[in-house]
Each structure stands twice: as C-alpha cells, then as structure tokens.
DOMAR-746290 format. One record per residue: x, y, z of N, C-alpha, C in turn; residue in three letters. Coordinates in nm, 2 decimals. Example, Ala and Ser with C-alpha at 12.3 -4.5 7.8 and 13.67 -1.06 7.14 Angstrom:
BEGIN
1.32  -0.57  0.78  1.23  -0.45  0.78  1.32  -0.33  0.78  ALA;
1.28  -0.22  0.71  1.37  -0.11  0.71  1.29  0.00  0.79  SER;
END
This chain:
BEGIN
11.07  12.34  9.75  11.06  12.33  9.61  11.09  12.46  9.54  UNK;
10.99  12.57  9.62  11.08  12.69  9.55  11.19  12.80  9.53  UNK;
11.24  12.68  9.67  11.41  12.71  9.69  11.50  12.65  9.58  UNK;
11.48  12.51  9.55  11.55  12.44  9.48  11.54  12.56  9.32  UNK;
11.40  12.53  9.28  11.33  12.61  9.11  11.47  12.77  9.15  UNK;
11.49  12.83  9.26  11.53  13.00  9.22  11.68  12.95  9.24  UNK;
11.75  12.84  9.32  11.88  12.78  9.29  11.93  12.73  9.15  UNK;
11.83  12.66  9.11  11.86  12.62  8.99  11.89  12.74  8.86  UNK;
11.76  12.79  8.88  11.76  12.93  8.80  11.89  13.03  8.80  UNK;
11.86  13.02  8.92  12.03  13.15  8.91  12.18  13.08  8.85  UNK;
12.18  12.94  8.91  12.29  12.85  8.81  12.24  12.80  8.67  UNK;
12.23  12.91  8.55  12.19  12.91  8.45  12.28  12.89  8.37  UNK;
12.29  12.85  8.24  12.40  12.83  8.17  12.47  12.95  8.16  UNK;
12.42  13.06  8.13  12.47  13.19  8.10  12.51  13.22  8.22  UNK;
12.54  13.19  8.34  12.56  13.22  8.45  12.68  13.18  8.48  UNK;
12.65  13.07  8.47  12.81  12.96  8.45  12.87  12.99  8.37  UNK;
12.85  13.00  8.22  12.98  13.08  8.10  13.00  13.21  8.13  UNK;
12.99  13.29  8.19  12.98  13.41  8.27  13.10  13.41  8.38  UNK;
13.09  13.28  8.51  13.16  13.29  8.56  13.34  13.18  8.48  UNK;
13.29  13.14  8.38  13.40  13.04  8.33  13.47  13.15  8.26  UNK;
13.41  13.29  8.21  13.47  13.37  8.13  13.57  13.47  8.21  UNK;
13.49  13.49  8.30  13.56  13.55  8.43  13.70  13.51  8.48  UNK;
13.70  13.36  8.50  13.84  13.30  8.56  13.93  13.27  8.40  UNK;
13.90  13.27  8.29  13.93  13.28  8.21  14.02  13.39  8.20  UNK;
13.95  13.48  8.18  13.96  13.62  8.19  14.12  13.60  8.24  UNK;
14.13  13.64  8.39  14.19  13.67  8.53  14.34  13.58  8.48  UNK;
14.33  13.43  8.44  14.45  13.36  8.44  14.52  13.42  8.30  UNK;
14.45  13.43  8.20  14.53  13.52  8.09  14.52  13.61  8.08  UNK;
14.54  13.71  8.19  14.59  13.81  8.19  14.72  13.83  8.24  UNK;
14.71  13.73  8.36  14.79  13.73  8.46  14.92  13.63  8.44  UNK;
14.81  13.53  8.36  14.96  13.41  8.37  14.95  13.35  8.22  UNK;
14.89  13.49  8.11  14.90  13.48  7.97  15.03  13.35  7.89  UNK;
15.10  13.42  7.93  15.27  13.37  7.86  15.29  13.22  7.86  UNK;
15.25  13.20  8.03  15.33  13.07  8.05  15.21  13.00  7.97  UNK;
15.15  13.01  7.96  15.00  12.87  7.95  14.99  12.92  7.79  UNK;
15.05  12.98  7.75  14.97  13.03  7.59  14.95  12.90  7.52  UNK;
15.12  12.84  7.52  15.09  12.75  7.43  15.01  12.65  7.39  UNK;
14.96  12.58  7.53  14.88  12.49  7.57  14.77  12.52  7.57  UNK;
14.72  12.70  7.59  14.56  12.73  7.54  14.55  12.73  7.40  UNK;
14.64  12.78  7.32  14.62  12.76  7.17  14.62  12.62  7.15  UNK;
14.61  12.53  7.20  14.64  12.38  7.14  14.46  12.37  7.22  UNK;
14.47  12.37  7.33  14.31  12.38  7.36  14.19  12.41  7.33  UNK;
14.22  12.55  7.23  14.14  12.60  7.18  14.08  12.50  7.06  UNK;
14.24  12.47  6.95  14.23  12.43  6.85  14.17  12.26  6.86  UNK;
14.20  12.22  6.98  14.10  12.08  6.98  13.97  12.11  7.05  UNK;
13.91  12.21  7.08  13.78  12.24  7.05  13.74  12.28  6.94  UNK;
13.78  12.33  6.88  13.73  12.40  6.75  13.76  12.27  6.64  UNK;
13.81  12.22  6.67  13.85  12.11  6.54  13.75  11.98  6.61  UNK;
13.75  11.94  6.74  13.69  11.86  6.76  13.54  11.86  6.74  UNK;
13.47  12.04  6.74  13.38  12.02  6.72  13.32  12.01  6.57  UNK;
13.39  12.06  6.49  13.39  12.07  6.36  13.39  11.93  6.32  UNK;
13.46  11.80  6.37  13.45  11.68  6.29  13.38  11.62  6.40  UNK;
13.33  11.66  6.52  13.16  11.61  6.58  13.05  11.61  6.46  UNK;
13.02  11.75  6.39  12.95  11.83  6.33  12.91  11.76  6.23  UNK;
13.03  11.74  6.15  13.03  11.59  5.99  12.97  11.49  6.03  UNK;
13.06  11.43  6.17  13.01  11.27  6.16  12.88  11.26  6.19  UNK;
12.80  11.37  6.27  12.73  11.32  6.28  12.60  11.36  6.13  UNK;
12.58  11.42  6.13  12.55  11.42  5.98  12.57  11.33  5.82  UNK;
12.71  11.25  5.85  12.70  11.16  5.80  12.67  10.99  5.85  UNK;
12.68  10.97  5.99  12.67  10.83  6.06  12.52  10.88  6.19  UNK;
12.46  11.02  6.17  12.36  11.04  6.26  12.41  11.11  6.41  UNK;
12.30  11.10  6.46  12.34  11.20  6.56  12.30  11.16  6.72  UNK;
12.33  11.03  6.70  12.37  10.92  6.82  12.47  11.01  6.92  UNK;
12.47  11.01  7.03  12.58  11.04  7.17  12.76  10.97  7.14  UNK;
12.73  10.83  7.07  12.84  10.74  7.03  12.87  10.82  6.92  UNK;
12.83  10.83  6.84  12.90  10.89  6.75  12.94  11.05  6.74  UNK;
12.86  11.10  6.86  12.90  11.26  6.83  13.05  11.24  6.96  UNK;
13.04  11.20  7.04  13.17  11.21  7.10  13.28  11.12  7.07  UNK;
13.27  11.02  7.03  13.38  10.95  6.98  13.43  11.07  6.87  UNK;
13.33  11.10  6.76  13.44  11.17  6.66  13.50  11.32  6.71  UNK;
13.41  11.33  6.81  13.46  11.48  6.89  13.57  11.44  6.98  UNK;
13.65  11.34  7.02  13.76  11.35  7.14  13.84  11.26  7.01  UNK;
13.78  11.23  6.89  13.93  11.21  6.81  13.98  11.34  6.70  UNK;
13.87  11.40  6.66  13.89  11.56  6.64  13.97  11.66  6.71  UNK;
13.92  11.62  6.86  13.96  11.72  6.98  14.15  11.65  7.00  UNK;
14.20  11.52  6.96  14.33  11.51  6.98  14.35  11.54  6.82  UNK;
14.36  11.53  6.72  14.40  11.58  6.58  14.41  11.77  6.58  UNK;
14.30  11.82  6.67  14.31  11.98  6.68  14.44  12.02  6.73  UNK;
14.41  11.91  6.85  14.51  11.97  6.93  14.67  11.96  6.92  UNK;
14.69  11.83  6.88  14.84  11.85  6.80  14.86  11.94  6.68  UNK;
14.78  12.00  6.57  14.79  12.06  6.46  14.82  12.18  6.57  UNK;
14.73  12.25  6.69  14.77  12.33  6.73  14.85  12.36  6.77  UNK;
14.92  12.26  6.87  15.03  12.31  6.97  15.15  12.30  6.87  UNK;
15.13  12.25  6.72  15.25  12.22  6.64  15.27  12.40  6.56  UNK;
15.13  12.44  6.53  15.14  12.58  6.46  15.15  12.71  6.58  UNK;
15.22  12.70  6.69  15.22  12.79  6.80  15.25  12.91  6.69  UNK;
15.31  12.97  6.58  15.34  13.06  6.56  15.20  13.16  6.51  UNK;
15.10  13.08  6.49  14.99  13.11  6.42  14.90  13.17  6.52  UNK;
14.91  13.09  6.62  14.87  13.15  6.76  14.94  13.24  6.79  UNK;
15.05  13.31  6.79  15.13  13.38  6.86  15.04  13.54  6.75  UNK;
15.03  13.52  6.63  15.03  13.58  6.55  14.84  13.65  6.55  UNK;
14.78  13.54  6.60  14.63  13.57  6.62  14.59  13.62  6.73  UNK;
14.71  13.59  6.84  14.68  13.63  6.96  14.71  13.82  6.98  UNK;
14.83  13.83  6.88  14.89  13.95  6.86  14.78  14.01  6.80  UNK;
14.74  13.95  6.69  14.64  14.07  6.62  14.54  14.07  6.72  UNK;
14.47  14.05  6.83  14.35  14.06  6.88  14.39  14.17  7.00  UNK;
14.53  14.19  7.02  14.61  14.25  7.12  14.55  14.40  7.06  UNK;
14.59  14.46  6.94  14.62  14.57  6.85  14.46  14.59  6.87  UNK;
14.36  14.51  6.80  14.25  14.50  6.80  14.17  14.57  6.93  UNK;
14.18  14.49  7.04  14.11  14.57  7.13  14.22  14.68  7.20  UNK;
14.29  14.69  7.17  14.32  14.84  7.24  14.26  14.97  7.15  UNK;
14.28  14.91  7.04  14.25  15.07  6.91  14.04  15.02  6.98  UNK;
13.99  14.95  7.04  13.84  14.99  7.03  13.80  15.08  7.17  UNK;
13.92  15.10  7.24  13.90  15.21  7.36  13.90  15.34  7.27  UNK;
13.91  15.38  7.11  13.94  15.49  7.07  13.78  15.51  6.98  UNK;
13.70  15.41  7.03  13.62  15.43  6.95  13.48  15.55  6.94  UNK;
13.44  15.62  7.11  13.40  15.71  7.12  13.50  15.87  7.02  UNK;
13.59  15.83  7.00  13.66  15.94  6.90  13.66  15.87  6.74  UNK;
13.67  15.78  6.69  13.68  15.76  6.56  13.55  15.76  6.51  UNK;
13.46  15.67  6.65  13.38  15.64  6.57  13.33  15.48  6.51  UNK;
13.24  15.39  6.49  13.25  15.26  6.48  13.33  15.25  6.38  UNK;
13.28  15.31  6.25  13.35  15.21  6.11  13.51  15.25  6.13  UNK;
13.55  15.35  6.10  13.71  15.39  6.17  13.75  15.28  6.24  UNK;
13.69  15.30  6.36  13.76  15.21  6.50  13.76  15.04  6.39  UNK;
13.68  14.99  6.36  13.68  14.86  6.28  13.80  14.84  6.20  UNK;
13.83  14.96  6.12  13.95  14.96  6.01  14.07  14.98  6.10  UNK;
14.06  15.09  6.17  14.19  15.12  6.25  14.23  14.99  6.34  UNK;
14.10  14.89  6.43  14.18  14.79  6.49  14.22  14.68  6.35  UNK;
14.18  14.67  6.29  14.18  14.53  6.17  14.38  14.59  6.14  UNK;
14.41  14.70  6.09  14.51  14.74  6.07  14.64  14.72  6.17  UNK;
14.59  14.78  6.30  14.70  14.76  6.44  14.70  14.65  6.44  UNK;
14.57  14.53  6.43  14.64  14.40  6.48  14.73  14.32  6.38  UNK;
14.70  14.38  6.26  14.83  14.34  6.18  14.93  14.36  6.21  UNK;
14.95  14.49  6.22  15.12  14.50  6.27  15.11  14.46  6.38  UNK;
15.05  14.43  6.45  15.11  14.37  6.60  15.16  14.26  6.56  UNK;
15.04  14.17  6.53  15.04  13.99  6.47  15.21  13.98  6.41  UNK;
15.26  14.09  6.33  15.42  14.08  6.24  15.49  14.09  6.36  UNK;
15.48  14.25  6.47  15.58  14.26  6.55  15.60  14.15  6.63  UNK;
15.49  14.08  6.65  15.52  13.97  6.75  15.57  13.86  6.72  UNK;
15.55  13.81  6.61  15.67  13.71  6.56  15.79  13.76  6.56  UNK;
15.83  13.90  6.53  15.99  13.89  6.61  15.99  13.95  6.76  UNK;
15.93  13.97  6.80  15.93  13.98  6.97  15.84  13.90  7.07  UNK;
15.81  13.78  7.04  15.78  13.69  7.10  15.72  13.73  7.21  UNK;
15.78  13.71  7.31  15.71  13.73  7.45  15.66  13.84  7.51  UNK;
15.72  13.98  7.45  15.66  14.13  7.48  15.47  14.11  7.44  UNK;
15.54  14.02  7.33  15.38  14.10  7.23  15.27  13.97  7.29  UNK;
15.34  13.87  7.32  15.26  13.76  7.41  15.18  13.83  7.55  UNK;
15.29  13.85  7.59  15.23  13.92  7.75  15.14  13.99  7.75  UNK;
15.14  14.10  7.60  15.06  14.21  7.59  14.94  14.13  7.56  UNK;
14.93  14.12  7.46  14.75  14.01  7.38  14.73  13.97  7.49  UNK;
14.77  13.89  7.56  14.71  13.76  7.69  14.63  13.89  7.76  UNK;
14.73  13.99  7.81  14.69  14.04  7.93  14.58  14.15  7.90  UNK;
14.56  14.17  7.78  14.46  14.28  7.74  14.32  14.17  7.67  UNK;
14.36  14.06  7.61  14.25  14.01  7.59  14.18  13.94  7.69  UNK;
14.25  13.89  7.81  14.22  13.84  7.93  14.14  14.00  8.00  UNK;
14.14  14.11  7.97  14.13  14.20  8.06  13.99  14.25  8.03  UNK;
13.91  14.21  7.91  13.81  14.21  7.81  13.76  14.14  7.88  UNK;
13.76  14.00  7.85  13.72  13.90  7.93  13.66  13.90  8.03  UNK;
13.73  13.99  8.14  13.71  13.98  8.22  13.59  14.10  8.27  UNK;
13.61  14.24  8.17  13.49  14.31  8.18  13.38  14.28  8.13  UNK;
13.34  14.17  8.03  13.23  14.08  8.00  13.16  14.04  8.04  UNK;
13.23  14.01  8.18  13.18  13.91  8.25  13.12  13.98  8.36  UNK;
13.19  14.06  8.43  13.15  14.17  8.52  13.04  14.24  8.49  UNK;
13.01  14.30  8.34  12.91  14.37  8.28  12.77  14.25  8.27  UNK;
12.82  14.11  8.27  12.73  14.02  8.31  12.66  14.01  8.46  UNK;
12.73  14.03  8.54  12.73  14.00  8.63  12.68  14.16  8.70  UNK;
12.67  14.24  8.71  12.62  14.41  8.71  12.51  14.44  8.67  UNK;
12.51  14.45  8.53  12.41  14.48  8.46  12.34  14.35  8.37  UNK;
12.38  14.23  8.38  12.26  14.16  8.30  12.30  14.19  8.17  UNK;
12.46  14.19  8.16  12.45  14.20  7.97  12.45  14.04  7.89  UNK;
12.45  14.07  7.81  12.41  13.97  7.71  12.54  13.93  7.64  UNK;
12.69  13.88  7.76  12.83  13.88  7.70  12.82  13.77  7.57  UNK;
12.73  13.65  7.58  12.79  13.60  7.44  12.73  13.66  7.32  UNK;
12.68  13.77  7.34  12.60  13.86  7.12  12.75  13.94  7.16  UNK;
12.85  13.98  7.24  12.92  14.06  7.18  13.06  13.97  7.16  UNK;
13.07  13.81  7.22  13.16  13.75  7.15  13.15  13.72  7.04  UNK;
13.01  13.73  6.98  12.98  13.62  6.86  12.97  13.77  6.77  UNK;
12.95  13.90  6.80  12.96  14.04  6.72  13.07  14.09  6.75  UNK;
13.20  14.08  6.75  13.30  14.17  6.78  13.31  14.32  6.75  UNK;
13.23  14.33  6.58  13.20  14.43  6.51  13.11  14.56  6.61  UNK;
13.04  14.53  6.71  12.97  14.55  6.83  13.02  14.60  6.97  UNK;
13.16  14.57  6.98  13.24  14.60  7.09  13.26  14.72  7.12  UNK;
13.34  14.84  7.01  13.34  14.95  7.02  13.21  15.02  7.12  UNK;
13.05  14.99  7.06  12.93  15.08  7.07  12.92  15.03  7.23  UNK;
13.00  14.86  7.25  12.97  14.87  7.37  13.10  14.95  7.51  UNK;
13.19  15.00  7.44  13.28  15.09  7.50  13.26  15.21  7.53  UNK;
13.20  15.23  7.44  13.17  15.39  7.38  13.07  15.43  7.48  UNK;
12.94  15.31  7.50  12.83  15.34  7.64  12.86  15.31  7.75  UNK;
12.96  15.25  7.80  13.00  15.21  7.90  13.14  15.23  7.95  UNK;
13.20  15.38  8.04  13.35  15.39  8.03  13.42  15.30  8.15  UNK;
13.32  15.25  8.20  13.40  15.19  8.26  13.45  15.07  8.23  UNK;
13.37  14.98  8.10  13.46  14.82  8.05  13.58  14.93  8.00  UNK;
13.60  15.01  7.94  13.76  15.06  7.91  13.83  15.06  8.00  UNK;
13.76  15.13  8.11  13.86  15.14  8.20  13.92  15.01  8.28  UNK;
13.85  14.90  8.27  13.88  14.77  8.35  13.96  14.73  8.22  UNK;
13.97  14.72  8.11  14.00  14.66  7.98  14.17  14.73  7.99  UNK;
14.15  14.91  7.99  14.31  14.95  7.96  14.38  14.91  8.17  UNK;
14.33  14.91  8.26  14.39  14.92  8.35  14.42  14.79  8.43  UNK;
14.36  14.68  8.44  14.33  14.55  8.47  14.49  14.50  8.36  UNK;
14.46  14.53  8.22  14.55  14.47  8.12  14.71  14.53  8.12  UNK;
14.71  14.69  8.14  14.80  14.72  8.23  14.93  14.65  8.31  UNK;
14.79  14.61  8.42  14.87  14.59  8.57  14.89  14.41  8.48  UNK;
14.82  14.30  8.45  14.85  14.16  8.40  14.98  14.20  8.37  UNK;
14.99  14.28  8.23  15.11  14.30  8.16  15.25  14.28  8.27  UNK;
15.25  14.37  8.35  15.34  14.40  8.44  15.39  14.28  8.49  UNK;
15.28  14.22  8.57  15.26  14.06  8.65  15.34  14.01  8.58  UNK;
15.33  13.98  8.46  15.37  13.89  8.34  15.49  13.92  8.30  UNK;
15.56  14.02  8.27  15.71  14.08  8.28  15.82  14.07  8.39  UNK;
15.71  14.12  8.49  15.79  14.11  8.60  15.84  13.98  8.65  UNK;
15.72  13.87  8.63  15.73  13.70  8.68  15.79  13.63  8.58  UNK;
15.89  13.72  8.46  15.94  13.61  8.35  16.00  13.50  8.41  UNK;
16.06  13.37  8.35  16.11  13.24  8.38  16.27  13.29  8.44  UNK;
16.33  13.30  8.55  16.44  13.33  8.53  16.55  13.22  8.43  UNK;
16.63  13.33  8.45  16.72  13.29  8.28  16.71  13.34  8.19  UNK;
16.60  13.40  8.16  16.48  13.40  8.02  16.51  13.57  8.05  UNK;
16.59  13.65  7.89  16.53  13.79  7.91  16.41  13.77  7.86  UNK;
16.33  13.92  7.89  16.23  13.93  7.77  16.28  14.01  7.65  UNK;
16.21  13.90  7.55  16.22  13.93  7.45  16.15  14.08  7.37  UNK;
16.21  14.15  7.27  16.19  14.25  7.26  16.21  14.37  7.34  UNK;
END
C-alpha cells in the first residue's frame, strides 16, 4: 500500500505537465517548421474549445454532457479559425522568438528594460517573419521549444514551480538572471534545433529568407 501511495505521488499532475512540457519542448525545437501549422490550429482549438466549454456551461450548467460537447465543438470551430489564420501564428510565434532571446540579456538591462527591449524585438521579428517565412519559423519553434524545455528540466532538478513562470512571463528574466544555466540550455539547445531545422528543409524548398 505504501508502494502504490509514493507511485502515485511521484505521477503527480505537475509531474506529468512537466514531462508533457519536456517532449513538447524537444519536438519544437527540432521539428518546429514542419508541424507549426497544425500546432497553431491545436493550440487554437484548445483555447477556443475551452473558452465556449466555459459559457456553456455557465449558461446550460456544469453537467460533463455539456462541458464536453460544447468543448469538442469549440475545439473544431478553434481549430479551423486557426489553421485558416496561419499568418497570425507565424507572427506570434515570431514575436515570442525576439522575446525570449532579448531575456538572456536580462542580468545586464535588468527586469523592466529586458520587458521593453523583448516586447520591442518581438515586434520586429513578428514583421520580419511574415516576409521570411521559414528562417523566422525555424528560429521561434526552435528557441521557444528550447525554453520549454529548460522548464521542465529546472522541474525536474530543482523542484521549480514551471507553471507560475508560464502563467508570469513578466518573471522569466529574474528567473535567467538566477539560474545561468536555463540560458545556457535556452541559447545552445535553440541553436543546435535551428540548425536541425535548416539543415532538414523539405527538398525542393529553399529556405526562405
């Protein structure tokens, strides 16, 4: 019995979103480009599905029948709006590219700087990437995947607390700044993906930019 209680415990939810964040991580970094499209459409029928879960049930109650029916007809309405606006994704994906590279500068700027300085880079990235498509794709995937993936590891290490710094981004920097080594897994991990990801383009296909 108190084999089962320390099995169960250690497969904790945070354990499991920890390792889900992990392989998360690893595939967009590595194989960012090809699958973008289809994670921005996956995203967007989570996020939409849960959003018209959230109404219905609030307006028809908070029955199982009614929170997933309106969540897997949400979740297909998300998901075609998404996979239809791929430019918007290309463009959010870009700005989060700009975003976490300017917060490896944050032991030098500083938090509030580093905030303004990434909000700024990932703008222009988000523009550059709508005309260079797949440079600026490869880059976001493989650097936001490379985050990801130090998240998880800092989970898995030290017992961090990775979902207060997805839900604080504002937070990321201070956690750079004390810890050199998520930079270093963040700039060198994202790096090497990039590379993977250039180098494995579709033949036929230059890269763009």
């Amino acid at each position: 019995m108190v084999a089962l209680t320390t099995a169960a415990e250690a497969a904790n939810p945070d354990m499991i979103g920890a390792a889900v964040l992990l392989g998360w991580g690893l595939l967009d970094c590595f194989f960012g480009y090809r699958i973008f499209r289809v994670a921005v459409a996956l995203l967007g029928a989570l996020v939409v599905g849960l959003f018209v879960a959230g109404l219905a049930t609030q307006w028809f109650g908070s029955g199982d029948l009614v929170f997933w029916t309106s969540f897997a007809g949400g979740a297909v309405l998300g998901f075609v709006i998404s996979f239809a606006a791929y430019l918007v994704g290309v463009f959010l994906a870009a700005f989060s590219f700009g975003y976490v590279l300017v917060l490896g500068l944050s032991p030098v700027l500083g938090t509030s700087a580093t905030l303004l300085v990434g909000a700024l880079a990932g703008a222009v990235c988000g523009v550059l990437a709508l005309v260079m498509q797949r440079l600026f794709v490869s880059a976001a995937t493989a650097f936001t995947g490379a985050f990801r993936v130090a998240l998880a590891l800092a989970f898995f290490l030290e017992g961090l607390d990775w979902q207060y710094y997805l839900r604080s981004p504002e937070q990321v920097p201070a956690l750079i700044a004390g810890r050199w080594w998520v930079a270093a897994v963040i700039l060198g991990l994202g790096l090497v993906g990039l590379a993977v990801q250039l180098r494995t383009a579709p033949k036929g296909k230059k890269t763009e930019g």
